[in-house]
ZADO-1210 file (C-alpha; in nm, 4 decimals, padded with zeros to 6 digits):
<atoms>
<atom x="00.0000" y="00.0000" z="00.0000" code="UNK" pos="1"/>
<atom x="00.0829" y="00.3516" z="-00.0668" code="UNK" pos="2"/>
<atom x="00.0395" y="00.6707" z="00.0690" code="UNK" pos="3"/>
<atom x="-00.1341" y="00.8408" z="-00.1587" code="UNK" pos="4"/>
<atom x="-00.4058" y="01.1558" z="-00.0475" code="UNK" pos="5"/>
<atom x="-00.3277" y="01.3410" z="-00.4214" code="UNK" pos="6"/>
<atom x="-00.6314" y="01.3998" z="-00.6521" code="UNK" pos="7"/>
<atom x="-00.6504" y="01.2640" z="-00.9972" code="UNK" pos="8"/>
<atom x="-00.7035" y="01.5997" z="-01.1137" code="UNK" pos="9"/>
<atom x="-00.4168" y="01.7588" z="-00.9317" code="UNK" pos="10"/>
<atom x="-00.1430" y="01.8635" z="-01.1861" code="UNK" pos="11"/>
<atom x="00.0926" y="01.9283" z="-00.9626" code="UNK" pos="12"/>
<atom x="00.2814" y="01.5843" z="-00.8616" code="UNK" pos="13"/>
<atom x="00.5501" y="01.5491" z="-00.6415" code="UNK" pos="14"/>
<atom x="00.7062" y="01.2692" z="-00.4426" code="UNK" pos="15"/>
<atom x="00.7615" y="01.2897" z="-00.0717" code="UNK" pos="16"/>
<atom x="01.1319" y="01.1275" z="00.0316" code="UNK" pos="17"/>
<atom x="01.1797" y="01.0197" z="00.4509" code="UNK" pos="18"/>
<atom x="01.5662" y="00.9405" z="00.5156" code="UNK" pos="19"/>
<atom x="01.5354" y="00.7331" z="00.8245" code="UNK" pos="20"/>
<atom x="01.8579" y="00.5582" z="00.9877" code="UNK" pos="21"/>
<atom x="01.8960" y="00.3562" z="01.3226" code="UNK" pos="22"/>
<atom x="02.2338" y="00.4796" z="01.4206" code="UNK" pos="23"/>
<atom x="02.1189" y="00.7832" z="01.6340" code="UNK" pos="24"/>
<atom x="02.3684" y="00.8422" z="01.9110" code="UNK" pos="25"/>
<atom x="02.1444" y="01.0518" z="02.1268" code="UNK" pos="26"/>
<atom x="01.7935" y="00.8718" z="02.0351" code="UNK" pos="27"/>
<atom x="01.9043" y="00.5099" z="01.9437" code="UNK" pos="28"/>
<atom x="01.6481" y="00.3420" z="01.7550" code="UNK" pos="29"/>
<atom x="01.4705" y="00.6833" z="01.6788" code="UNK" pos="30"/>
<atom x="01.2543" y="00.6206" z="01.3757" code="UNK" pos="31"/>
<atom x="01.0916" y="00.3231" z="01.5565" code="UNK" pos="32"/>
<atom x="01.0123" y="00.4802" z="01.8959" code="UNK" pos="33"/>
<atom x="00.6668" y="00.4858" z="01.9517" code="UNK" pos="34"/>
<atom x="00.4566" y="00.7736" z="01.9444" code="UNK" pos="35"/>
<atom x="00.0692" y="00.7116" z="01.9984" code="UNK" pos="36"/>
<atom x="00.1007" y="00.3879" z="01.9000" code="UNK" pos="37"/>
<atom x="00.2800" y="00.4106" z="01.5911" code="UNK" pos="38"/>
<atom x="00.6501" y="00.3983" z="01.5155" code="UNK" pos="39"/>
<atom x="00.7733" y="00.8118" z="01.4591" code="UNK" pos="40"/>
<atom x="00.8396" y="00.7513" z="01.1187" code="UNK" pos="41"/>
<atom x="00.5090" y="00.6631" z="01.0286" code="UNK" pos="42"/>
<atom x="00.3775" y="00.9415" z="01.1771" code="UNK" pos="43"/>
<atom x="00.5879" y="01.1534" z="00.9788" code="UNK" pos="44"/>
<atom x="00.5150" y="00.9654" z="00.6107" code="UNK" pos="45"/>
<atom x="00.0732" y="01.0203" z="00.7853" code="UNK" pos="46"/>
<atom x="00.2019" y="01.3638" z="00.7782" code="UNK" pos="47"/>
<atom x="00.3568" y="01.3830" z="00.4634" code="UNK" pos="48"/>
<atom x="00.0604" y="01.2438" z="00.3124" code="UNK" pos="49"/>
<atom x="-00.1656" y="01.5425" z="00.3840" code="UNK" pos="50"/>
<atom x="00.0444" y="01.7561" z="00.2065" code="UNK" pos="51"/>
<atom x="-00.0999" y="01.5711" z="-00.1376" code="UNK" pos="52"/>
<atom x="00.2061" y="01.4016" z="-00.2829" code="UNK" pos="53"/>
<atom x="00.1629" y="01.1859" z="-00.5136" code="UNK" pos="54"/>
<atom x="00.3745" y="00.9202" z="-00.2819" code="UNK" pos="55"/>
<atom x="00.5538" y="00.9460" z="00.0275" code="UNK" pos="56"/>
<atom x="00.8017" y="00.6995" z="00.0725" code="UNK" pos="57"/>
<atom x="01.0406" y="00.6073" z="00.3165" code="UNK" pos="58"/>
<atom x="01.4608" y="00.5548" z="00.2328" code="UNK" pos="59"/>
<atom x="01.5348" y="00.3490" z="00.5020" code="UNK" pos="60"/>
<atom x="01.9071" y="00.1918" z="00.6355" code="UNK" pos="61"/>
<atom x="01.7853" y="-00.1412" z="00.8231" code="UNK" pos="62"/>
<atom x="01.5092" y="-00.3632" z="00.7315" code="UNK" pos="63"/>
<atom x="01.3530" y="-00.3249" z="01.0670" code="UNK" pos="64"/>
<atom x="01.1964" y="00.0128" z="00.9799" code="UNK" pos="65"/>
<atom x="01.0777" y="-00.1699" z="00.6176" code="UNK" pos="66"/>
<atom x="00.9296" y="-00.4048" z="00.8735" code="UNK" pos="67"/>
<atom x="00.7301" y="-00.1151" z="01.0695" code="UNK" pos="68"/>
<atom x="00.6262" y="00.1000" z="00.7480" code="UNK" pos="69"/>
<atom x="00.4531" y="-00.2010" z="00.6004" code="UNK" pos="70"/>
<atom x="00.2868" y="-00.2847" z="00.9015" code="UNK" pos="71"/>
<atom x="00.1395" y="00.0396" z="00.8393" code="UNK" pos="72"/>
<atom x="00.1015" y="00.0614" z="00.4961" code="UNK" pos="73"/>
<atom x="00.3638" y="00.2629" z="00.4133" code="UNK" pos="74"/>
<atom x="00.5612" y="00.2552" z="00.1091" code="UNK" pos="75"/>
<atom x="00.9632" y="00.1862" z="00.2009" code="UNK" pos="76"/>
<atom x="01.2436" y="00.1286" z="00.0700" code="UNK" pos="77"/>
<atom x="01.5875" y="-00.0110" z="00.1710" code="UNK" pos="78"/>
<atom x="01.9119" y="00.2146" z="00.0843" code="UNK" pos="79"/>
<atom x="02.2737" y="00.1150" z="00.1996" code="UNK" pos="80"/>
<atom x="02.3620" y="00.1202" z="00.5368" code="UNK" pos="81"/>
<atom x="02.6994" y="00.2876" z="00.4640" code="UNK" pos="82"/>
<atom x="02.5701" y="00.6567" z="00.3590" code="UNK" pos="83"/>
<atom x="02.7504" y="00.9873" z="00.4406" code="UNK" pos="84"/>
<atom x="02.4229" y="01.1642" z="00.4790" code="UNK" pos="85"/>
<atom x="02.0550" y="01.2055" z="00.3893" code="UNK" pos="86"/>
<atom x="02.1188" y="01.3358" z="00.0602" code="UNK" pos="87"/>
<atom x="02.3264" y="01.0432" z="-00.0543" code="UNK" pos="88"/>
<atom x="02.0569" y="00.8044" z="00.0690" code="UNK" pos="89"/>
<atom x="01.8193" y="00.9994" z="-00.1547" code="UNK" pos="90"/>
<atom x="01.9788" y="01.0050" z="-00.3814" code="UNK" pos="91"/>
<atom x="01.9706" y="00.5962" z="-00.4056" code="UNK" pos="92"/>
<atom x="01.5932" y="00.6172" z="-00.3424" code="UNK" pos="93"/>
<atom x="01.5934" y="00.8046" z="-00.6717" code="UNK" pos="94"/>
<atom x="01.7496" y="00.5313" z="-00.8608" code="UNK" pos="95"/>
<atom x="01.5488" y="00.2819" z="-00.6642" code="UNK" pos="96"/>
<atom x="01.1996" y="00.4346" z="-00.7563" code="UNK" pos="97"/>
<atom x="01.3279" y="00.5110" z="-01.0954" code="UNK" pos="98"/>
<atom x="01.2253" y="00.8656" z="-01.0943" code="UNK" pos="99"/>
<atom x="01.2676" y="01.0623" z="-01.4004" code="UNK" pos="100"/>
<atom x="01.5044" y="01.3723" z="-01.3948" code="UNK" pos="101"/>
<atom x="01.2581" y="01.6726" z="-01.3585" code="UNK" pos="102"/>
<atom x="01.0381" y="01.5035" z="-01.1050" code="UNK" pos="103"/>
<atom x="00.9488" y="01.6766" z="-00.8094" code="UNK" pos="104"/>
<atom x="01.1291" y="01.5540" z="-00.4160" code="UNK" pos="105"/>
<atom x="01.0467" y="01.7130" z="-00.1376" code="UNK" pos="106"/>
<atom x="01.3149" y="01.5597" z="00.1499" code="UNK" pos="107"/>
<atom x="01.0935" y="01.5245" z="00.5159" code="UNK" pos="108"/>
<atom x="01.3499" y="01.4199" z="00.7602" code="UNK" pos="109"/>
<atom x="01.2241" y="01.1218" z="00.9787" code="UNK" pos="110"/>
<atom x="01.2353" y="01.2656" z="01.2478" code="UNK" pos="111"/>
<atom x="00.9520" y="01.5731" z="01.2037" code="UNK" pos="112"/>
<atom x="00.6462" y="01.3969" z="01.3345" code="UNK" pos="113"/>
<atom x="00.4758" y="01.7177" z="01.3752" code="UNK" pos="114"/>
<atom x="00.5838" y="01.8522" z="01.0001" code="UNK" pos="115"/>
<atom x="00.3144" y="02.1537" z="00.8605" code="UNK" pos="116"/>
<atom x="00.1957" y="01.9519" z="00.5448" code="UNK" pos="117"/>
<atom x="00.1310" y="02.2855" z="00.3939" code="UNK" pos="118"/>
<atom x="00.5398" y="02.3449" z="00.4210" code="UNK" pos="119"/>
<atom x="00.5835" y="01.9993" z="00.2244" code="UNK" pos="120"/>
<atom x="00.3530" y="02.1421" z="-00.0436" code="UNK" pos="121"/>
<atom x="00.4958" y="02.4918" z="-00.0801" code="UNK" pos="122"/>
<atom x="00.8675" y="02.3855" z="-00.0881" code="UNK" pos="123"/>
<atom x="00.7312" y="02.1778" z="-00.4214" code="UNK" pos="124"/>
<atom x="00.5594" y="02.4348" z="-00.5890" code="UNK" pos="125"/>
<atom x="00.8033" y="02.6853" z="-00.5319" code="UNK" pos="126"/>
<atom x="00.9823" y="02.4257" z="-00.6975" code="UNK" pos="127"/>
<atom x="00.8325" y="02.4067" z="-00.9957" code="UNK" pos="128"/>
<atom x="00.7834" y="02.7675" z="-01.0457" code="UNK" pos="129"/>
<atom x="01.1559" y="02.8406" z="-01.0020" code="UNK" pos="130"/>
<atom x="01.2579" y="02.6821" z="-01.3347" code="UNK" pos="131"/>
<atom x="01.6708" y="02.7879" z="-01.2778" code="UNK" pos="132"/>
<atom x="01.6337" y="02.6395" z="-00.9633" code="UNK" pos="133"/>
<atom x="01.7574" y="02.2907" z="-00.8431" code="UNK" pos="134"/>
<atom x="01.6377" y="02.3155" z="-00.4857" code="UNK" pos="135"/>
<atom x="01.3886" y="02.4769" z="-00.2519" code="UNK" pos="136"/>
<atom x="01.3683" y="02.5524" z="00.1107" code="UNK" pos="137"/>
<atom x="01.1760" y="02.6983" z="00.3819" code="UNK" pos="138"/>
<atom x="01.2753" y="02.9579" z="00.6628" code="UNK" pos="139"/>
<atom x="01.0493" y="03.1345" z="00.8965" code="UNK" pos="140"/>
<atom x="01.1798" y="03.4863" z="01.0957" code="UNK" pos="141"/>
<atom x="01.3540" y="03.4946" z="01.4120" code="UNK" pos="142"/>
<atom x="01.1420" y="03.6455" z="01.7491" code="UNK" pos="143"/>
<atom x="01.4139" y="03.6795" z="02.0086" code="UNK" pos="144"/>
<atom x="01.8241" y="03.7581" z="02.0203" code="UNK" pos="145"/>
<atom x="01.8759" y="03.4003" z="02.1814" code="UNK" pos="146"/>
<atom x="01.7735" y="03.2278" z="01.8986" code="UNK" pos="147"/>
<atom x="01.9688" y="03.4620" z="01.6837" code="UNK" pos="148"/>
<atom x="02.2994" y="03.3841" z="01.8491" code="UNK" pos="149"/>
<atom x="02.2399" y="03.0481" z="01.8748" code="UNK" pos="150"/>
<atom x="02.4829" y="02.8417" z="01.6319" code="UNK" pos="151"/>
<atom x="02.2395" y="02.5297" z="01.6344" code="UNK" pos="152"/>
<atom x="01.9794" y="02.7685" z="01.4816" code="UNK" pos="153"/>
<atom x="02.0946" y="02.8065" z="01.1158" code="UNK" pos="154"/>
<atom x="02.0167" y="03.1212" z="00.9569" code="UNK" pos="155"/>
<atom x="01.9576" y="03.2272" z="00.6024" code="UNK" pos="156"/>
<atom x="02.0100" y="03.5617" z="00.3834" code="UNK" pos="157"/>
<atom x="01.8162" y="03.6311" z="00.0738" code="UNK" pos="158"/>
<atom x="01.8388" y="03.7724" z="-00.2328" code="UNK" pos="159"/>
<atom x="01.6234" y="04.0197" z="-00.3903" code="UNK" pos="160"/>
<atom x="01.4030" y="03.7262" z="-00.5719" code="UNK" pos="161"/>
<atom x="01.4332" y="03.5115" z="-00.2702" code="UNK" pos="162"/>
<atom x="01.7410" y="03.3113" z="-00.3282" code="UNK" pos="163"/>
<atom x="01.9267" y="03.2088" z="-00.1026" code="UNK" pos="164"/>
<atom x="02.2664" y="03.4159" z="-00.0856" code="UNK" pos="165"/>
<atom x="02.4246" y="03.2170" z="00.2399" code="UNK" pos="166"/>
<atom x="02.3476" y="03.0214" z="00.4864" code="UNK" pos="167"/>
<atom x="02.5316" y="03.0167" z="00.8504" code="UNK" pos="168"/>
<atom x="02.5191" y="02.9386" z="01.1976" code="UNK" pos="169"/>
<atom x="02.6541" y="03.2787" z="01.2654" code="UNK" pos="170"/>
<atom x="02.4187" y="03.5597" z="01.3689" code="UNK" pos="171"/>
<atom x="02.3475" y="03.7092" z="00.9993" code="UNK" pos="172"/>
<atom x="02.2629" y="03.9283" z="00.8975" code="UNK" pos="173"/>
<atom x="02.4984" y="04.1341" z="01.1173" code="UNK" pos="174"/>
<atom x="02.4577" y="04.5260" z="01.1190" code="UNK" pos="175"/>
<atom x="02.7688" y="04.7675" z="01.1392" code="UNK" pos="176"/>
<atom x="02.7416" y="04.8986" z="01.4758" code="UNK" pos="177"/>
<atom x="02.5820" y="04.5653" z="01.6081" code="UNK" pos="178"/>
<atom x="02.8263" y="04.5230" z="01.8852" code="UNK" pos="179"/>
<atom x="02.8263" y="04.8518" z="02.0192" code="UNK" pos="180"/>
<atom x="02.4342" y="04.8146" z="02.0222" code="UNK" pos="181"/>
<atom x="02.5285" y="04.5310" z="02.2902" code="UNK" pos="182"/>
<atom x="02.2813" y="04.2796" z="02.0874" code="UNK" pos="183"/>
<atom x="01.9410" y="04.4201" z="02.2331" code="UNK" pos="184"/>
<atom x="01.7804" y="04.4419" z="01.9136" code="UNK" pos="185"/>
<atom x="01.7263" y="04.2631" z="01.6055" code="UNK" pos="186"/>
<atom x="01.8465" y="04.3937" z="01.3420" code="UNK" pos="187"/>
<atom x="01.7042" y="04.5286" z="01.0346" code="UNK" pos="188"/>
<atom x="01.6053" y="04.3639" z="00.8002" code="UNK" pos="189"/>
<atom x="01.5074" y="04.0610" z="00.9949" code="UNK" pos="190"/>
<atom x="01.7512" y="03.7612" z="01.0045" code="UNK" pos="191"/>
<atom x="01.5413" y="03.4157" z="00.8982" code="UNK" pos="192"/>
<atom x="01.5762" y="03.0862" z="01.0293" code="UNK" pos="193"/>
<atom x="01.6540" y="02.7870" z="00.8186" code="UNK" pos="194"/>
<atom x="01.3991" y="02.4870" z="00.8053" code="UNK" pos="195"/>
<atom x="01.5225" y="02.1804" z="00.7195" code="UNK" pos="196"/>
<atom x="01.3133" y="02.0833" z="00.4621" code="UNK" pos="197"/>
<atom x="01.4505" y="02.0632" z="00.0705" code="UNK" pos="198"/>
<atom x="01.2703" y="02.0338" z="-00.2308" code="UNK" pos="199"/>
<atom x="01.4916" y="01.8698" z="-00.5369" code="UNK" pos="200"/>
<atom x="01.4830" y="01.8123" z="-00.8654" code="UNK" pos="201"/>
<atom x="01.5427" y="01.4316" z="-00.8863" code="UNK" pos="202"/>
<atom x="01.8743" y="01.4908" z="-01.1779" code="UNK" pos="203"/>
<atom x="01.9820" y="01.6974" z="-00.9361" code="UNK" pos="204"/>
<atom x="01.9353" y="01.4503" z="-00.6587" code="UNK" pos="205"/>
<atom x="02.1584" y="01.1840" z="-00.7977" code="UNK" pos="206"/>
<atom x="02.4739" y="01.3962" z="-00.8891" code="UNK" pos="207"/>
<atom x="02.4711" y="01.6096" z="-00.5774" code="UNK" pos="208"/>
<atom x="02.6257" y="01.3327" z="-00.4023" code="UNK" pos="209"/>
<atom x="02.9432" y="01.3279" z="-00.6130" code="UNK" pos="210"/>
<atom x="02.9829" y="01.7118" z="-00.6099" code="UNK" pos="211"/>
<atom x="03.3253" y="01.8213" z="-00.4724" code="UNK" pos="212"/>
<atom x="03.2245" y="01.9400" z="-00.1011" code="UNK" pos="213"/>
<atom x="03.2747" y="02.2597" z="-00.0264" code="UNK" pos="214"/>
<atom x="03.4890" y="02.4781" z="00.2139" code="UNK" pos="215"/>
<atom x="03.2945" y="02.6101" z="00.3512" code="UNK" pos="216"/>
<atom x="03.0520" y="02.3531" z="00.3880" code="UNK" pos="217"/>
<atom x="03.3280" y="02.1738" z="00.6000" code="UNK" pos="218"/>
<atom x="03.3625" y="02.4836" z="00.8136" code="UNK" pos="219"/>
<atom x="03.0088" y="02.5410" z="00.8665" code="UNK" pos="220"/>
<atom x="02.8538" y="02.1938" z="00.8602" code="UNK" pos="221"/>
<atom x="02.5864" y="02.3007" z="00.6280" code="UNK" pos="222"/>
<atom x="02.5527" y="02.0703" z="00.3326" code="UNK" pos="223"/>
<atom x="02.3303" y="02.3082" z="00.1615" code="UNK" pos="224"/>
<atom x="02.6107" y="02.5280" z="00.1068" code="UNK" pos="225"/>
<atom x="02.7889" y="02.2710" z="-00.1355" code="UNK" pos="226"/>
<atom x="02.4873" y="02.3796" z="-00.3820" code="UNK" pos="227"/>
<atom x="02.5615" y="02.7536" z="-00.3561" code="UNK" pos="228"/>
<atom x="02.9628" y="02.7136" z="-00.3687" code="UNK" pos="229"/>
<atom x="02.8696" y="02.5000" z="-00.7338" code="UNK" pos="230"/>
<atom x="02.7108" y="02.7879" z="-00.8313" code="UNK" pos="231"/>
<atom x="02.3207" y="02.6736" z="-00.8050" code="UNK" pos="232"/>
<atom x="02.0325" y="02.8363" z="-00.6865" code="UNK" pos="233"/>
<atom x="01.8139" y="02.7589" z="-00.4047" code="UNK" pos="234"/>
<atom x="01.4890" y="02.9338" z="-00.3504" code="UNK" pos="235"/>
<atom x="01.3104" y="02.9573" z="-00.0318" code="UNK" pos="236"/>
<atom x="00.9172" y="03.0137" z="00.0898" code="UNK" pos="237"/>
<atom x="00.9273" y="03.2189" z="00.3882" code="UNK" pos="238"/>
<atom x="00.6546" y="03.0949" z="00.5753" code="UNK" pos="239"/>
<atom x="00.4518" y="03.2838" z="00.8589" code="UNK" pos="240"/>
<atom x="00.5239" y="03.0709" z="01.1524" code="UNK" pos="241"/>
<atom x="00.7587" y="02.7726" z="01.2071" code="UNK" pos="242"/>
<atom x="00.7135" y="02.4195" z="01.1676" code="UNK" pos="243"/>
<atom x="00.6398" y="02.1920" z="01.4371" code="UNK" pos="244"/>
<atom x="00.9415" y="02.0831" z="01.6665" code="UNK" pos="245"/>
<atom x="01.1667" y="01.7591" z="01.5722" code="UNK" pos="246"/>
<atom x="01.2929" y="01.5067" z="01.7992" code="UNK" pos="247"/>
<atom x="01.6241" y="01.4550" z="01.8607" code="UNK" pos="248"/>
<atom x="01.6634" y="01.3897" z="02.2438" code="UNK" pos="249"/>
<atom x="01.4384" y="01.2033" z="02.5092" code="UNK" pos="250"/>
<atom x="01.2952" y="01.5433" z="02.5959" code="UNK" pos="251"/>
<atom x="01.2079" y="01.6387" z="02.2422" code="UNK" pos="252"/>
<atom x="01.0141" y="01.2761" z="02.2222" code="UNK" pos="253"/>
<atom x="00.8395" y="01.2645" z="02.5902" code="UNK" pos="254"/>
<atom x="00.7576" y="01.6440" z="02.4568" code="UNK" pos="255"/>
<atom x="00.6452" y="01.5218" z="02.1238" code="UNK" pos="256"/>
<atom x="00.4429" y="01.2147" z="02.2879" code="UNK" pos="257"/>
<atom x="00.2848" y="01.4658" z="02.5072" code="UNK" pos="258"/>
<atom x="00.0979" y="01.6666" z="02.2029" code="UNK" pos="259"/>
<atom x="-00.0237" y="01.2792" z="02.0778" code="UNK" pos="260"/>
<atom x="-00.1561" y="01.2404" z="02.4037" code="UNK" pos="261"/>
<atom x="-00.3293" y="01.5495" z="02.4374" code="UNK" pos="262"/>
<atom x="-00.5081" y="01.5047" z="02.0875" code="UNK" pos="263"/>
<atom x="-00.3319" y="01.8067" z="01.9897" code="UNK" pos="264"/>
<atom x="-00.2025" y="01.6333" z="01.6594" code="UNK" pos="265"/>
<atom x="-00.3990" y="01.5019" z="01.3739" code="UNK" pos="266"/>
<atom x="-00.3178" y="01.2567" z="01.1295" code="UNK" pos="267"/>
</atoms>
């Protein structure tokens, strides 16, 4: 079976990608833990689902997980154990699925249970009405200074279309007199935060992986930067309010597990 919420009269067709791997060092196990009844990363493909792609499917590293998304009618498959990242396990699925060049992949991480299915959808429209684009993204703006100086919160310039100039974990954009301003303000205009959520162009897809890696890339640990050092474009939605929180730790799950609980999440 195959999740598949799309109408036949849609035009717009996309397919819905889940990386999911078992080697978590802070959540072992993570894309089977249990939330509401139902291993996490089928609660992100029910997600995914509702944001009308054509198929969501799952890239998994262990047949375990192939094991759970059946049991729950979700469409898997299983990549190599050995990948780098996400994007080389994609990229796999790709070839796996047989997906033709310009199709449509939107890249849900496994580990977004609460993912806005409205995000999913934007990142591949914007997609398709970028033509010179290879990828998409999402970003939302920063409230508060902490979050701004945070280096776990990666943030995002723009270009006048809304391109993506540069992505950091630095505080950026950065204004002249910032430090003499003693960082009590935001400044102007104001700095967006990077979702992690990638629409693709499936040609693209498949050679990313054997792109040279870029400096700064390595410095920043920021893949998406590779794209932008190669000279691509990515375009990003900038979307009214952020997504839904992910789970990497025990307190991001129990946190997770207590919206479930609460019926605050439908599927």
């Amino acid at each position: 079976m195959v999740l598949r919420l799309q109408s036949e009269a849609d035009p717009m067709q996309f397919t819905v990608l889940i990386p999911a791997r078992l080697g978590s060092t802070r959540l072992p196990d993570k894309p089977l833990a249990d939330i509401a009844g139902k291993p996490m990363v089928v609660r992100v493909a029910e997600r995914a689902a509702l944001s009308g792609a054509q198929r969501v499917v799952v890239a998994a590293d262990d047949p375990r997980i192939l094991q759970a998304c059946a049991q729950h009618g979700v469409q898997a498959v299983l990549t190599a154990a050995h990948h780098p990242s996400g994007s080389d396990r994609l990229a796999q699925a790709c070839e796996l699925l047989e997906l033709n060049g310009d199709d449509v992949v939107v890249n849900v991480q496994g580990d977004e249970p609460l993912v806005d299915p409205g995000l999913i959808r934007r990142c591949a429209d914007l997609l398709v009405q970028e033509a010179d684009c290879v990828m998409s993204t999402v970003a939302h703006g920063i409230a508060n200074m902490a979050e701004f100086l945070n280096p776990n919160v990666v943030k995002v310039v723009l270009n006048a279309r809304g391109r993506a100039l540069y992505f950091s974990r630095a505080p950026i954009p950065w204004w002249r007199d910032g430090h003499v301003a003693g960082c009590q303000d935001l400044p102007s205009p104001a700095p967006l935060r990077h979702i992690g959520l990638y629409g693709y162009r499936a040609e693209f897809l498949r050679r990313f992986p054997a792109l040279t890696p870029a400096p700064l890339e390595t410095c920043e640990a920021l893949e998406q930067l590779r794209v932008l050092w190669h000279g691509e474009k990515i375009a990003v939605h900038v979307a009214e309010i952020a997504s839904g929180p992910g789970v990497d730790t025990p307190e991001d799950l129990a946190r997770v597990r207590a919206l479930f609980a609460a019926q605050s999440v439908s599927v």
